[in-house]
N, C-alpha and C positions, 0 to 999 in steps of 0.2 A: 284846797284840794291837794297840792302840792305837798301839804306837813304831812297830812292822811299816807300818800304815797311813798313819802320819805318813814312815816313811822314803822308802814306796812313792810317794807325794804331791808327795814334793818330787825324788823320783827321775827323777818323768813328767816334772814342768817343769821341769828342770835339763837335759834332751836337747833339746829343741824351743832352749831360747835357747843353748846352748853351739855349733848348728846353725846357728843362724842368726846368731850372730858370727862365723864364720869364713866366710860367704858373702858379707862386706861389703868384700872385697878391690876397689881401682880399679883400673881398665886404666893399662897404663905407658904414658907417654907418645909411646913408638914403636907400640904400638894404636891411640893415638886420631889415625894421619894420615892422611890420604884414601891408597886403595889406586890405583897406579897402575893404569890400564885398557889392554886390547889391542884396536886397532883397526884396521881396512882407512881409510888417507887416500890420497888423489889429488894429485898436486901434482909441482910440478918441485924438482928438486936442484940446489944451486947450483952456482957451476962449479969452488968450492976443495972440494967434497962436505961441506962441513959442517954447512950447515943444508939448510932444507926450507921453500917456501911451498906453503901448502895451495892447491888452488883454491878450494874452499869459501869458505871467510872471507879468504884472504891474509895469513894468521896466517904467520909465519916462524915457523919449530924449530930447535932445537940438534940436531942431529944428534949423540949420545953415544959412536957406535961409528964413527965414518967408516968403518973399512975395510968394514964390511958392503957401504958402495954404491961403491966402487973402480971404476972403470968405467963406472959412470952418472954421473959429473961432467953435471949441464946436463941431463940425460933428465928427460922427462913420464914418472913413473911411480906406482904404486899399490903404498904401505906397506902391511907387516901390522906391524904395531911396536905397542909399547907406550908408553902418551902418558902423561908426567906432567906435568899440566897447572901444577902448582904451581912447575914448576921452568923450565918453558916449553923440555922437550926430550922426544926419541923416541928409544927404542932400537929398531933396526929387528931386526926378528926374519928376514922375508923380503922382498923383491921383486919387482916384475915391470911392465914398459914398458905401459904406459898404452895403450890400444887410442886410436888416433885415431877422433875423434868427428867430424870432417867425414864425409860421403858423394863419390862421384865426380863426382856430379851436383850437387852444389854445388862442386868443384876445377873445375867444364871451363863455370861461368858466368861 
């Protein structure tokens, strides 16, 4: 009866640490990078379409996909793209022309 209880004893704490040695895995090194983010920015497109000044800050971007904005060469418009900040480019996902922020009443002063 005694072996039974001594087997039983060492049986409980032999699952709790066998449990928590195999939970002590580290993230690989492709986990630990910052995740790209998707954002709405504001800005013009240069006029070879390859990069992007925000108006915000005046941050320049690499533009990753040029064909996406084919036709907007030089246009004010508003990215939906994804920034990655670490590489200092955008992949644009969508866009669309920039609503003009003057009023008429301020064009005919």
């Amino acid at each position: 009866m005694k072996k039974l209880l001594l087997i039983l004893a060492l049986g409980a704490w032999l699952v709790p640490v066998a449990a928590f040695a195999q939970d002590s895995m580290k993230p690989s090194p492709d986990q630990t990078k910052p995740m790209a983010k998707t954002a709405h920015v504001v800005g013009k497109i240069s006029e070879d379409g390859k990069s992007f000044v925000s108006d915000k800050d005046g941050k320049s971007w690499t533009i990753d996909n040029p064909e996406a904005v084919k036709g907007h060469e030089g246009h004010h418009v508003v990215l939906h793209a994804t920034v990655d900040a670490s590489a200092g480019s955008v992949h644009v996902n969508s866009l669309k022309m920039a609503k003009d922020t003057m009023s008429k009443d301020k064009m005919s002063q």
